[in-house]
PDB file of N, H, CA, C and O in Angstrom:
ATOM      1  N   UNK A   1    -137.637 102.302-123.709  1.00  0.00           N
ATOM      2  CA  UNK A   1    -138.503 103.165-124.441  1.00  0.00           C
ATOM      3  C   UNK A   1    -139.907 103.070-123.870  1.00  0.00           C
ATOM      4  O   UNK A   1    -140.268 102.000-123.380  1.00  0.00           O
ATOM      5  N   UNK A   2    -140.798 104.216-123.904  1.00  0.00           N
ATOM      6  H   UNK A   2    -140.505 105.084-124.303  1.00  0.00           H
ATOM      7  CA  UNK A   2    -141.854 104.323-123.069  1.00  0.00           C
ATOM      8  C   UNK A   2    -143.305 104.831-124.391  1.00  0.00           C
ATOM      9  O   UNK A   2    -143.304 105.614-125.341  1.00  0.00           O
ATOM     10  N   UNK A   3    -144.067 104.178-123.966  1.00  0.00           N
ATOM     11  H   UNK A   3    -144.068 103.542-123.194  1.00  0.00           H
ATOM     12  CA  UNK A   3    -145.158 105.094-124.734  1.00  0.00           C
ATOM     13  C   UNK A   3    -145.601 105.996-123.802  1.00  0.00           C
ATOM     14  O   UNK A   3    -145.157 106.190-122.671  1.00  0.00           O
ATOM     15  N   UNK A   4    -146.701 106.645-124.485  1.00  0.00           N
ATOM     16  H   UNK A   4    -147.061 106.487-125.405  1.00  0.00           H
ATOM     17  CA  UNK A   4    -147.356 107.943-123.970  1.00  0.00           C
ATOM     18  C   UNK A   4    -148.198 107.671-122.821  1.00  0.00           C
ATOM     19  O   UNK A   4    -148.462 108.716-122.225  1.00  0.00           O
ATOM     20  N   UNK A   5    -148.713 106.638-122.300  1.00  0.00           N
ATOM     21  H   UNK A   5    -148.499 105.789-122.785  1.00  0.00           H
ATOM     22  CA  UNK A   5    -149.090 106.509-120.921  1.00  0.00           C
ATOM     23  C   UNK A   5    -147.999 105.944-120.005  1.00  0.00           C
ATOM     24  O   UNK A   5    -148.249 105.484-118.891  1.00  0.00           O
ATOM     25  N   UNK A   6    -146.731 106.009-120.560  1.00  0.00           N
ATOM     26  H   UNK A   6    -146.528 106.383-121.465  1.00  0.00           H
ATOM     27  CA  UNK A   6    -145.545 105.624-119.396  1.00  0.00           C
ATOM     28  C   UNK A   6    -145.212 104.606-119.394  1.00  0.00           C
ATOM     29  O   UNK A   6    -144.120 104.495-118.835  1.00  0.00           O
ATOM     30  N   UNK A   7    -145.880 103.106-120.004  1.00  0.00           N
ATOM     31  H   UNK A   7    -146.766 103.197-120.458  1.00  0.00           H
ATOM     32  CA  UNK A   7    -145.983 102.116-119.827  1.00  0.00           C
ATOM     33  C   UNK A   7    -144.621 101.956-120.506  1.00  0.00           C
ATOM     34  O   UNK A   7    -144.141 102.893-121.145  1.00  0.00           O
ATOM     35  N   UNK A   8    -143.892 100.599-120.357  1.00  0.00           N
ATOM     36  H   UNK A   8    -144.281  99.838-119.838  1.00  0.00           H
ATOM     37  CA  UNK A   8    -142.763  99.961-121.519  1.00  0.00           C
ATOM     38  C   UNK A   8    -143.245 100.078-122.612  1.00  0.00           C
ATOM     39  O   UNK A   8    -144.471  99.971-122.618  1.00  0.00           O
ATOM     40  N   UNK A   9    -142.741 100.270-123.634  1.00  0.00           N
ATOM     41  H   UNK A   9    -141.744 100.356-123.629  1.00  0.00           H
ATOM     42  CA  UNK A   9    -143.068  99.879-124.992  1.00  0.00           C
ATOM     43  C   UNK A   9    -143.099  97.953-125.194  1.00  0.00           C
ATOM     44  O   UNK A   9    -142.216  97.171-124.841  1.00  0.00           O
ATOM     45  N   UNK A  10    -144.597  97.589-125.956  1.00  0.00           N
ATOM     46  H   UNK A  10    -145.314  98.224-126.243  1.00  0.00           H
ATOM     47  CA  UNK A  10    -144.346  96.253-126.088  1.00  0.00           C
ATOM     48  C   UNK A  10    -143.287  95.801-127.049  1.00  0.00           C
ATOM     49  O   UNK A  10    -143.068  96.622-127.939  1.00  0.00           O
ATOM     50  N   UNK A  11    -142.656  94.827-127.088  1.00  0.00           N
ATOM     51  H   UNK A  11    -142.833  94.160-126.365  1.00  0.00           H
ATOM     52  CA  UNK A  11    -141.869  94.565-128.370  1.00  0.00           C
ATOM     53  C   UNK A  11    -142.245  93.094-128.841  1.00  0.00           C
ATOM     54  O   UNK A  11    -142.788  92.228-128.156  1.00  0.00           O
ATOM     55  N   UNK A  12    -141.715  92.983-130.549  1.00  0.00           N
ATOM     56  H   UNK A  12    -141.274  93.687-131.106  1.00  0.00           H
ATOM     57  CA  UNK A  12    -142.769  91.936-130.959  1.00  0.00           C
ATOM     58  C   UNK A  12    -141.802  90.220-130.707  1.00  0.00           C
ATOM     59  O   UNK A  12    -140.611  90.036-130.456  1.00  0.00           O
ATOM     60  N   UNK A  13    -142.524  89.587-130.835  1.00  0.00           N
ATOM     61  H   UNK A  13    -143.491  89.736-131.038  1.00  0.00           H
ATOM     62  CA  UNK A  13    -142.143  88.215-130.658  1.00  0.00           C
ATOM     63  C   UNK A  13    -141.289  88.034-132.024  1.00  0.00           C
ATOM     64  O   UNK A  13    -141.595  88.580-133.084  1.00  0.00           O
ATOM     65  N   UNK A  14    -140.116  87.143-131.827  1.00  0.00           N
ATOM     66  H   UNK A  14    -139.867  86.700-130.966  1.00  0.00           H
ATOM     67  CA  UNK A  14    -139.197  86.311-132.479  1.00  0.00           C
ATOM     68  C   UNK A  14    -139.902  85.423-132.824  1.00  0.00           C
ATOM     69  O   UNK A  14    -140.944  85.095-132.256  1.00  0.00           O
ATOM     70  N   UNK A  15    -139.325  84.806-134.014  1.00  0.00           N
ATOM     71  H   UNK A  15    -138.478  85.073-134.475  1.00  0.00           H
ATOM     72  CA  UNK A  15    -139.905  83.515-134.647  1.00  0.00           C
ATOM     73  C   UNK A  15    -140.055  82.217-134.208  1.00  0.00           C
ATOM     74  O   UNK A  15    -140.922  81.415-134.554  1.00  0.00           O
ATOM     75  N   UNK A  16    -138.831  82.009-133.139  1.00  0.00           N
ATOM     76  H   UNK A  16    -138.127  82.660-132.857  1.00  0.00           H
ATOM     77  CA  UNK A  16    -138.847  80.867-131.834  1.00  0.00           C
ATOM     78  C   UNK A  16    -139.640  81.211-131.025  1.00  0.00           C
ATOM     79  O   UNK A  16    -140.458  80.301-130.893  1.00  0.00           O
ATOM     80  N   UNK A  17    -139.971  82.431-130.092  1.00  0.00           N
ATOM     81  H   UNK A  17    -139.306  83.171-130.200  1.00  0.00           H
ATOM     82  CA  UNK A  17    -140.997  82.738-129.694  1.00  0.00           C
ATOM     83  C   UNK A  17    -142.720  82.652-130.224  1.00  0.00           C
ATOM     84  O   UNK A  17    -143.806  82.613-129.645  1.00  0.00           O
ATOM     85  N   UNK A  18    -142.553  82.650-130.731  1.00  0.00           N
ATOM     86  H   UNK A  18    -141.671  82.682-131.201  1.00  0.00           H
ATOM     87  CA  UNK A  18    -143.718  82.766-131.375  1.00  0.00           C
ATOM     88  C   UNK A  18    -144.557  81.418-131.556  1.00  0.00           C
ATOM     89  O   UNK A  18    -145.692  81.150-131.161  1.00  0.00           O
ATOM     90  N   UNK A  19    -143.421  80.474-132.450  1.00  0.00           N
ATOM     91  H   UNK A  19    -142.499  80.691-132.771  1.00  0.00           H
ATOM     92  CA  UNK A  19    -143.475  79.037-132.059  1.00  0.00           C
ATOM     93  C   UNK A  19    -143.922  78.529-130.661  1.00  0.00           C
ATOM     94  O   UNK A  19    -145.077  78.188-130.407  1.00  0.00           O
ATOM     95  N   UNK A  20    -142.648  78.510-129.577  1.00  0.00           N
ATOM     96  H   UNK A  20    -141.709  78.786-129.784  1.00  0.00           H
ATOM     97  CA  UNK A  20    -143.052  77.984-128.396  1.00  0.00           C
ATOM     98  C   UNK A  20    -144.301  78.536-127.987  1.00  0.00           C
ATOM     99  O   UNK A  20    -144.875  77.616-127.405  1.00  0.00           O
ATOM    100  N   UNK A  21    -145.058  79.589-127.982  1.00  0.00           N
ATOM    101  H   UNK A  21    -144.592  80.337-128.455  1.00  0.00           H
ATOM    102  CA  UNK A  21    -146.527  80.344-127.635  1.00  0.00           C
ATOM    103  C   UNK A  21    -147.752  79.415-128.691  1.00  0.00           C
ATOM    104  O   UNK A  21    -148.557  78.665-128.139  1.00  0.00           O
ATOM    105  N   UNK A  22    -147.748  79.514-129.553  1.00  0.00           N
ATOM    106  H   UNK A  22    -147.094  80.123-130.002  1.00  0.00           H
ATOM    107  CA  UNK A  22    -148.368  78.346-130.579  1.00  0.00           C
ATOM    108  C   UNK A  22    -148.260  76.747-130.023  1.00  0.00           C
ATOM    109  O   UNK A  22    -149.302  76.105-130.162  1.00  0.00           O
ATOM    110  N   UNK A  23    -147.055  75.997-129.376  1.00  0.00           N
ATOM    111  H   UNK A  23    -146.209  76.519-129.263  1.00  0.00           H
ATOM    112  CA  UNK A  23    -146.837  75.205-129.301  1.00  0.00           C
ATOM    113  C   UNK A  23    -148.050  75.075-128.070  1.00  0.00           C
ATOM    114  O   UNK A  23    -149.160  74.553-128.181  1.00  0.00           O
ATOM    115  N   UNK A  24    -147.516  75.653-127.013  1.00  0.00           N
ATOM    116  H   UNK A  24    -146.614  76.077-126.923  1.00  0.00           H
ATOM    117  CA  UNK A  24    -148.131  75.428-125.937  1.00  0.00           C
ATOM    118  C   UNK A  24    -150.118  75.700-125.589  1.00  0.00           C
ATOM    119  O   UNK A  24    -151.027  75.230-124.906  1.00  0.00           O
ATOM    120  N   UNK A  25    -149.831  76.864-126.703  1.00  0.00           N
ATOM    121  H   UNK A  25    -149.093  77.245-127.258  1.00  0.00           H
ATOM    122  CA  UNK A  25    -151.466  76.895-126.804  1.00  0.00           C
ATOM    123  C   UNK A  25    -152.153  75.377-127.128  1.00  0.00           C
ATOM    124  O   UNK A  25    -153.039  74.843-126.460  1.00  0.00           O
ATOM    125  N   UNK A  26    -151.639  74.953-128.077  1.00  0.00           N
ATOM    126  H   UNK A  26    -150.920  75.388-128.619  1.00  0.00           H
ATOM    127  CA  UNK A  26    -152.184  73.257-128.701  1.00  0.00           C
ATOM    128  C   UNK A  26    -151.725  72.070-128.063  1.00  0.00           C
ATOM    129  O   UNK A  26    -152.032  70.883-128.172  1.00  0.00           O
ATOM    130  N   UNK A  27    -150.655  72.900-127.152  1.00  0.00           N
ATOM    131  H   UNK A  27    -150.406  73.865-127.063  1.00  0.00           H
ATOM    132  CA  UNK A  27    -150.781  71.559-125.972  1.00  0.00           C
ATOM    133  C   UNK A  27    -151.857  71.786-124.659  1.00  0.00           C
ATOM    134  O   UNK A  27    -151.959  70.817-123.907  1.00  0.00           O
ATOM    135  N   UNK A  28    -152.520  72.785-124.393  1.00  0.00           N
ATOM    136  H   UNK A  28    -152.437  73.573-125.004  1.00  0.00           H
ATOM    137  CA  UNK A  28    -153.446  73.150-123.291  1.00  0.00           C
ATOM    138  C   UNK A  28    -154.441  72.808-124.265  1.00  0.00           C
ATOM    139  O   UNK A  28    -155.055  71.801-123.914  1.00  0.00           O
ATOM    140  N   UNK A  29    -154.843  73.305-125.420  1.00  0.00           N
ATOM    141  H   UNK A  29    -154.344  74.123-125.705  1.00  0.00           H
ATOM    142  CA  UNK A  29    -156.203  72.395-125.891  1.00  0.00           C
ATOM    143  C   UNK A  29    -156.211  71.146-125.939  1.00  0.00           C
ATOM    144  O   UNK A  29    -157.273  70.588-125.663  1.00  0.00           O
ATOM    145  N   UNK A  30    -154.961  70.277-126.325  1.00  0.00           N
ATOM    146  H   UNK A  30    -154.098  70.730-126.549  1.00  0.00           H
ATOM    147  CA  UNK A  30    -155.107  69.039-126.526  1.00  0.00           C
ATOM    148  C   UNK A  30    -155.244  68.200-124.973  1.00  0.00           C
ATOM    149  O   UNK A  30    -155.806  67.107-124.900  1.00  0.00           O
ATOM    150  N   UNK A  31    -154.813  68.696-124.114  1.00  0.00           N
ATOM    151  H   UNK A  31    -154.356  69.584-124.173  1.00  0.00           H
ATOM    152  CA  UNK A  31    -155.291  68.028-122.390  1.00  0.00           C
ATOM    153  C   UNK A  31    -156.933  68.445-122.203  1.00  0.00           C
ATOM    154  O   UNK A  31    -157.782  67.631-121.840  1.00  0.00           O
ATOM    155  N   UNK A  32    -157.271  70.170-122.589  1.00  0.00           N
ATOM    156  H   UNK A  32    -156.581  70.832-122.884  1.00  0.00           H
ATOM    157  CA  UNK A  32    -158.789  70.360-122.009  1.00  0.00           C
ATOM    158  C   UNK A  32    -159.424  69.714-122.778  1.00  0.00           C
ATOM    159  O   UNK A  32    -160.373  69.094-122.298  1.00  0.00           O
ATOM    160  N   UNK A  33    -159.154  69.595-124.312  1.00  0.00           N
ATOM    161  H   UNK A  33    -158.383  70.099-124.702  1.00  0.00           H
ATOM    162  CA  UNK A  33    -160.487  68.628-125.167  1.00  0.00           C
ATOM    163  C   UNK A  33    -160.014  66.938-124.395  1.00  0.00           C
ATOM    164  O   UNK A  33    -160.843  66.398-123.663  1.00  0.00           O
ATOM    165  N   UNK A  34    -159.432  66.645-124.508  1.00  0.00           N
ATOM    166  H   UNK A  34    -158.758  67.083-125.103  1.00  0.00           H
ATOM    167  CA  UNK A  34    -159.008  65.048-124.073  1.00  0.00           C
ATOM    168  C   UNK A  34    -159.671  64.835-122.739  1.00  0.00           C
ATOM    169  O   UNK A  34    -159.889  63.661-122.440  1.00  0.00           O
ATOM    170  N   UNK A  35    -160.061  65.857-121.808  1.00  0.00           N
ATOM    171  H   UNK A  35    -159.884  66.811-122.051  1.00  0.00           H
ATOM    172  CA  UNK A  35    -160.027  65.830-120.321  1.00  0.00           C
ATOM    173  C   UNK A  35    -161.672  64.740-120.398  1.00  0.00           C
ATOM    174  O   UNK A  35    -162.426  65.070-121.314  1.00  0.00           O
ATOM    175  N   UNK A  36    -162.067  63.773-119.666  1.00  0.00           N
ATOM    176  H   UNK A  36    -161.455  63.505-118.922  1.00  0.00           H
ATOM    177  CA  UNK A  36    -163.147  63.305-119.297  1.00  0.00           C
ATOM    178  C   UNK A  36    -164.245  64.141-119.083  1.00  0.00           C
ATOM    179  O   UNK A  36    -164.195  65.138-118.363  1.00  0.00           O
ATOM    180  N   UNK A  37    -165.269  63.750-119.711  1.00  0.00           N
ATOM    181  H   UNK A  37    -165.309  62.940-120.296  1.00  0.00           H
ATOM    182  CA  UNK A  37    -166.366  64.469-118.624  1.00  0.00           C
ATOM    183  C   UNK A  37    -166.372  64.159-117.640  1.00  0.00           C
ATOM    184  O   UNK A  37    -165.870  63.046-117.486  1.00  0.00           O
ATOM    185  N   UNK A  38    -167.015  65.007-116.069  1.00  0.00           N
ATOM    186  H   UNK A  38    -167.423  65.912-116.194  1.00  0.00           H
ATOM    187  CA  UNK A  38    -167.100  64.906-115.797  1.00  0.00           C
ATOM    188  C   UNK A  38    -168.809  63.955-115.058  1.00  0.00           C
ATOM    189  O   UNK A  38    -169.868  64.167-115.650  1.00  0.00           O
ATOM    190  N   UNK A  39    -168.795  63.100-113.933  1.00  0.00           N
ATOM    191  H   UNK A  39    -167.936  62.928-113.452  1.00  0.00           H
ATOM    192  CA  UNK A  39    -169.804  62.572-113.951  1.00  0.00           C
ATOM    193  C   UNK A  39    -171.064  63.420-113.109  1.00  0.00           C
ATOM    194  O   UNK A  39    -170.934  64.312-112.271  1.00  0.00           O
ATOM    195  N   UNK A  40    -172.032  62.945-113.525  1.00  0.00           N
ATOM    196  H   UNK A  40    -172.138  62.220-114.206  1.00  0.00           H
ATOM    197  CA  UNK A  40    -173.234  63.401-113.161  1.00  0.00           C
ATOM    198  C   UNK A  40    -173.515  64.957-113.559  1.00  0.00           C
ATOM    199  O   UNK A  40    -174.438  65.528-112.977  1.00  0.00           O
ATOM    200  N   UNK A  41    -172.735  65.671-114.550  1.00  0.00           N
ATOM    201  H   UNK A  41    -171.986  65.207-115.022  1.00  0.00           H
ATOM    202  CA  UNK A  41    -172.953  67.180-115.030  1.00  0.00           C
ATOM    203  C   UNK A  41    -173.279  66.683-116.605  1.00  0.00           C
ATOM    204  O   UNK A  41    -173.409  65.581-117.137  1.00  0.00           O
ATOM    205  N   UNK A  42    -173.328  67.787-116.972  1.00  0.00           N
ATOM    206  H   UNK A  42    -173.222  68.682-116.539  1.00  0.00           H
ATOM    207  CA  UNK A  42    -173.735  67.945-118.497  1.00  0.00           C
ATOM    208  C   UNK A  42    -172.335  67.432-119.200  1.00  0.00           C
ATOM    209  O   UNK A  42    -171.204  67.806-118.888  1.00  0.00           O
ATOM    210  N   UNK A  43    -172.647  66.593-120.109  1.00  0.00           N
ATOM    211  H   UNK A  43    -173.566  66.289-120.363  1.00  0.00           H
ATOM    212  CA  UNK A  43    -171.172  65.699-120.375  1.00  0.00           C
ATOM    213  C   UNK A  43    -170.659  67.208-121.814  1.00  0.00           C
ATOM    214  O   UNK A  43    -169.606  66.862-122.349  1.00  0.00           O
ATOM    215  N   UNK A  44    -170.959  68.004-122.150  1.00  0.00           N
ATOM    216  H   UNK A  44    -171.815  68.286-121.716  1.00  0.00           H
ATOM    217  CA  UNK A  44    -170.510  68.611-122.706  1.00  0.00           C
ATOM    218  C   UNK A  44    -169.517  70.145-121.922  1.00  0.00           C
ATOM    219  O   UNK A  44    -169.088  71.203-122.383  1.00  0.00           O
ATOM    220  N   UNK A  45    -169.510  69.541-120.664  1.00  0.00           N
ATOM    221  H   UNK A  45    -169.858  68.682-120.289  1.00  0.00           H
ATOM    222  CA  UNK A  45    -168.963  70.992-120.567  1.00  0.00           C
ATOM    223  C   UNK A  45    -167.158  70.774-119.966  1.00  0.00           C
ATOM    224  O   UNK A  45    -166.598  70.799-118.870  1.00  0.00           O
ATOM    225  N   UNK A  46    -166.772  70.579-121.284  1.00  0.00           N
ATOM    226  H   UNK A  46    -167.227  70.558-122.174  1.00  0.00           H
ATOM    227  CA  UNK A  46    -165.250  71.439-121.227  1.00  0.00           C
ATOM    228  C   UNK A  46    -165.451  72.698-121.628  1.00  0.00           C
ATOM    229  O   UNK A  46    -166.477  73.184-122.106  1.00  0.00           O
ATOM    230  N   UNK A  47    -164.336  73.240-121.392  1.00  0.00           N
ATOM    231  H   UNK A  47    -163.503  72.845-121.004  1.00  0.00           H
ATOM    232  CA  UNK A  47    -164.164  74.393-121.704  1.00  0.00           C
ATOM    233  C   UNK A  47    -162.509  74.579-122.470  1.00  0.00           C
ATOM    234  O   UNK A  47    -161.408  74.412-121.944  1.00  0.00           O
ATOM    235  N   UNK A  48    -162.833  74.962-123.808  1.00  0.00           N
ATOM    236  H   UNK A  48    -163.726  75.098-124.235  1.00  0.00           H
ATOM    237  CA  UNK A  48    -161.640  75.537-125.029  1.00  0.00           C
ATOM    238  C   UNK A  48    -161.551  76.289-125.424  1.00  0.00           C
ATOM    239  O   UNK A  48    -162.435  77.122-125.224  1.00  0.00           O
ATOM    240  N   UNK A  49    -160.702  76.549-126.091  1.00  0.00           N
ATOM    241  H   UNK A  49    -159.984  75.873-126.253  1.00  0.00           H
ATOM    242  CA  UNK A  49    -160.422  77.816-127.009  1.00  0.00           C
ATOM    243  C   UNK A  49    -161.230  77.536-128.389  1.00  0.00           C
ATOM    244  O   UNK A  49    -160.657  76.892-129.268  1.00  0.00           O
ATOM    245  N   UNK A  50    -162.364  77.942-128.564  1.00  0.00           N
ATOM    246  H   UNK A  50    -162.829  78.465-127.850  1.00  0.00           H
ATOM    247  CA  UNK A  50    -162.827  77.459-130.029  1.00  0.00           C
ATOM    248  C   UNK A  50    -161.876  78.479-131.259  1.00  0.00           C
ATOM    249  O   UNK A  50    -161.871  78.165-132.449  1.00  0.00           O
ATOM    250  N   UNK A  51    -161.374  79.290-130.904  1.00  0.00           N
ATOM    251  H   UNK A  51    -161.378  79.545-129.937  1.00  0.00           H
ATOM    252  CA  UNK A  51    -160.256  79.621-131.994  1.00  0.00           C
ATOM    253  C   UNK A  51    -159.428  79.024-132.474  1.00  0.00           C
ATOM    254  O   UNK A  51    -159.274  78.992-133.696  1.00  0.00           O
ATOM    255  N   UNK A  52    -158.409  78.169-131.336  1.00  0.00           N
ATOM    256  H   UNK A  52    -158.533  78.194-130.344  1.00  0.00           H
ATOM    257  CA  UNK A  52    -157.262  77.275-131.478  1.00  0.00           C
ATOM    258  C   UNK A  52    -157.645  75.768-132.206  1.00  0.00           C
ATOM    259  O   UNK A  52    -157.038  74.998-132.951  1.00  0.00           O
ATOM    260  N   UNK A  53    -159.142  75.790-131.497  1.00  0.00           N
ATOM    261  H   UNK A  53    -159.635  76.415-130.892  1.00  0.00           H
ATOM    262  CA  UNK A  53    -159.873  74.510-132.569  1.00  0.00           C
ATOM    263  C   UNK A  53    -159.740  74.478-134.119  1.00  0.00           C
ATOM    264  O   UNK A  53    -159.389  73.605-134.912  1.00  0.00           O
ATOM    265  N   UNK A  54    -160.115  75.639-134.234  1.00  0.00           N
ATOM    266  H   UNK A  54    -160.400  76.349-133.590  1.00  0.00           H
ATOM    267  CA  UNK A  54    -160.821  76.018-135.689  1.00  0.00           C
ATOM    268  C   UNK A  54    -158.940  76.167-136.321  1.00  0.00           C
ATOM    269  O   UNK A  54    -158.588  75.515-137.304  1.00  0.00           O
ATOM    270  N   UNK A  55    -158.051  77.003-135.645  1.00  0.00           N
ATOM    271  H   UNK A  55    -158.337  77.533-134.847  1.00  0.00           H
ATOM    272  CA  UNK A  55    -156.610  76.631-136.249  1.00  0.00           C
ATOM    273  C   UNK A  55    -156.152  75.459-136.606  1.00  0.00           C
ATOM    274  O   UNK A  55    -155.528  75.124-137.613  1.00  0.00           O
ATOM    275  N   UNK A  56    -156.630  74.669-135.404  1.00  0.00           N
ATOM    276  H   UNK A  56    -157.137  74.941-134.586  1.00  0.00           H
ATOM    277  CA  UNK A  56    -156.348  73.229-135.566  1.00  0.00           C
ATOM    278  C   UNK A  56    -156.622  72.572-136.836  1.00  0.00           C
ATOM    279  O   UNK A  56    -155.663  72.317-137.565  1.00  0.00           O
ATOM    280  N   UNK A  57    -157.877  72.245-137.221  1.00  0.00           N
ATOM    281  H   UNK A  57    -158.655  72.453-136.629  1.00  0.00           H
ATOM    282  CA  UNK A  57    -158.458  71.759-137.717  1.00  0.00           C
ATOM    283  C   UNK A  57    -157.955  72.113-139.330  1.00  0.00           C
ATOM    284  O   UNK A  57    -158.076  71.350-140.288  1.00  0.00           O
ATOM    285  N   UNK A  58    -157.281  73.666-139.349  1.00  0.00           N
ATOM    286  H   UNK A  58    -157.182  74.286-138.571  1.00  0.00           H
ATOM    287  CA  UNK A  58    -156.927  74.005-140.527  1.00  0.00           C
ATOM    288  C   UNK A  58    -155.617  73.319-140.917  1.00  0.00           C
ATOM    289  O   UNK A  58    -155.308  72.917-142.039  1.00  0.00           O
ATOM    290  N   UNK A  59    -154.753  73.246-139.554  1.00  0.00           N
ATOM    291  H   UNK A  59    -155.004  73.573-138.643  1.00  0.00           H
ATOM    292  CA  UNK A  59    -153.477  72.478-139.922  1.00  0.00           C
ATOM    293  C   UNK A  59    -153.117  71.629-140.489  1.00  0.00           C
ATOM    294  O   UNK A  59    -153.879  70.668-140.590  1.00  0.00           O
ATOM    295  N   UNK A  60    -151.910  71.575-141.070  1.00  0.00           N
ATOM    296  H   UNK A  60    -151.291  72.356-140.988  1.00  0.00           H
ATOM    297  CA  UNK A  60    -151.115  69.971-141.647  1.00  0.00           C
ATOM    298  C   UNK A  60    -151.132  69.317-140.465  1.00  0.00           C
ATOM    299  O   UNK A  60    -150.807  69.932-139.450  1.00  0.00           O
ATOM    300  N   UNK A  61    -151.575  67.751-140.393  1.00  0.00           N
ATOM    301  H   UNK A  61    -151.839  67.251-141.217  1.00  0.00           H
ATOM    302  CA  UNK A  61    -151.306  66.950-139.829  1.00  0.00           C
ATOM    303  C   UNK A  61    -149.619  66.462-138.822  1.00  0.00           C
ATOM    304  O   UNK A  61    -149.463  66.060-137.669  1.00  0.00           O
ATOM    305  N   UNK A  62    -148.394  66.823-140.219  1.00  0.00           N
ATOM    306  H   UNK A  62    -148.520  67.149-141.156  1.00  0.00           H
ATOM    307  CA  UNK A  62    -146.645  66.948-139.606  1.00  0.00           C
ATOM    308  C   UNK A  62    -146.804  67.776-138.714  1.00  0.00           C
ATOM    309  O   UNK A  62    -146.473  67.430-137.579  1.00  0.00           O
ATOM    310  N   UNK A  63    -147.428  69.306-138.949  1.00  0.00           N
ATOM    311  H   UNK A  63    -147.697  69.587-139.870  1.00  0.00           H
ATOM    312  CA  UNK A  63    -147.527  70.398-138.088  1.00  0.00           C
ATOM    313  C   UNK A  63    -147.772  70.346-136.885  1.00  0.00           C
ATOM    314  O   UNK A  63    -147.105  70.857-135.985  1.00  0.00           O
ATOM    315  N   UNK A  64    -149.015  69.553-136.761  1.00  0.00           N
ATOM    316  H   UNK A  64    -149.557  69.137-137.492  1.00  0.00           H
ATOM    317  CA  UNK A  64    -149.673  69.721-135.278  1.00  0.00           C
ATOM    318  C   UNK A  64    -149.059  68.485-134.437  1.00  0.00           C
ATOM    319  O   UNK A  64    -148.887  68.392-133.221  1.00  0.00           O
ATOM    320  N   UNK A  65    -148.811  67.657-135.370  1.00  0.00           N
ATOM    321  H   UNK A  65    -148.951  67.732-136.357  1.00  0.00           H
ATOM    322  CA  UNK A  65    -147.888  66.628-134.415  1.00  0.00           C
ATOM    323  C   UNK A  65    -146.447  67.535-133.787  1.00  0.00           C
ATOM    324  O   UNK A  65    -146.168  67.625-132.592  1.00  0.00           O
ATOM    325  N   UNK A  66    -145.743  68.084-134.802  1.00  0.00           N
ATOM    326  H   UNK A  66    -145.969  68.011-135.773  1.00  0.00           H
ATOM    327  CA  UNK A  66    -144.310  68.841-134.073  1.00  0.00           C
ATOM    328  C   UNK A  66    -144.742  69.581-132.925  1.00  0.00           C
ATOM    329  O   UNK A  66    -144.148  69.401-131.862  1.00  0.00           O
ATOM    330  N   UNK A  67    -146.156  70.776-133.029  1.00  0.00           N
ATOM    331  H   UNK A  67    -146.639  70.921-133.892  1.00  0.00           H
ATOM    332  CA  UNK A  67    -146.557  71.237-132.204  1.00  0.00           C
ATOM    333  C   UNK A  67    -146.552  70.359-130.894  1.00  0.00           C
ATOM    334  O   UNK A  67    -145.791  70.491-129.935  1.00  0.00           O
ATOM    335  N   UNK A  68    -147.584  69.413-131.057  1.00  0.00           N
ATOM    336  H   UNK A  68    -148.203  69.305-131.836  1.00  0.00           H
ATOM    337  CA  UNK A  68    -148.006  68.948-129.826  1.00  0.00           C
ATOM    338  C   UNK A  68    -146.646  68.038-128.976  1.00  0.00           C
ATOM    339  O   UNK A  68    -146.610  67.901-127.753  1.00  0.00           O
ATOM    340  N   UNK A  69    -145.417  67.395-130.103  1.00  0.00           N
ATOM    341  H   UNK A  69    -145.446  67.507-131.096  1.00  0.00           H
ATOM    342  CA  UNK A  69    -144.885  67.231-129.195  1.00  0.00           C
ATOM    343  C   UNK A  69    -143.117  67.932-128.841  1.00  0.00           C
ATOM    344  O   UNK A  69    -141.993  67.518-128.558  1.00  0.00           O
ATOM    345  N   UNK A  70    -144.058  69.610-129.168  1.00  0.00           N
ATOM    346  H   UNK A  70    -144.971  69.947-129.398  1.00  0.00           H
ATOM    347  CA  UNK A  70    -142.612  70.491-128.826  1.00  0.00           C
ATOM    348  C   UNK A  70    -141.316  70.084-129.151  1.00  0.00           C
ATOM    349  O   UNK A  70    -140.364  69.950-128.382  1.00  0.00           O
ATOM    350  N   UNK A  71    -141.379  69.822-130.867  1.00  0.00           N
ATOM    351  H   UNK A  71    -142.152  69.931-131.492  1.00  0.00           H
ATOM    352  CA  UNK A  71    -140.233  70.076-131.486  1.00  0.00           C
ATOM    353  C   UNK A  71    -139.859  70.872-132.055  1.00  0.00           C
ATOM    354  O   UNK A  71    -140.697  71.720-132.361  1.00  0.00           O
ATOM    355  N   UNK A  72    -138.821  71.032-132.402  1.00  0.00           N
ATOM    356  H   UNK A  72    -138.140  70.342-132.153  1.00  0.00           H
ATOM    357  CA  UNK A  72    -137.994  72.387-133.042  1.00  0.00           C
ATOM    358  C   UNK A  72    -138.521  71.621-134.745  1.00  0.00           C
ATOM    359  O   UNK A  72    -138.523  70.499-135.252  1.00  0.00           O
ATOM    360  N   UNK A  73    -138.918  73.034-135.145  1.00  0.00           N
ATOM    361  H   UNK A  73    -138.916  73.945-134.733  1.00  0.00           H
ATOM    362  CA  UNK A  73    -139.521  72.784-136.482  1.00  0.00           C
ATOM    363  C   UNK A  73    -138.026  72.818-137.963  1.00  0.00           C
ATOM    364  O   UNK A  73    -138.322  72.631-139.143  1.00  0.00           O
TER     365      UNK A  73
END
């Protein structure tokens, strides 16, 4: 199926999908916040997702642990 500029039609994510995409987002924040500063630069500059933070931070604690270590919920 095509939309009107020709393109595929997108189709929406499954509930396992959706999961594993969530999962992995909070495993790439949890390596870039963890990452060292680097020396002799401005010790603040990682770079994150301040969205996925602010999700974070809203989460259950069980939650973000299953997340981070990619279990089936």
């Amino acid at each position: 199926m095509q939309d009107e500029t020709g393109k595929p039609a997108k189709r929406r994510l499954n509930q396992s999908e959706k999961r594993a995409l969530r999962a992995a987002q909070v495993q790439l924040f949890a390596r870039q916040y963890a990452r060292k500063a680097q020396r002799k630069t401005e010790p603040n500059d990682r770079r994150y997702d301040r969205e996925v933070e602010a999700e974070i931070k809203r989460m259950c604690p069980d939650t973000l642990d299953t997340l981070i270590r990619d279990e089936e919920v």
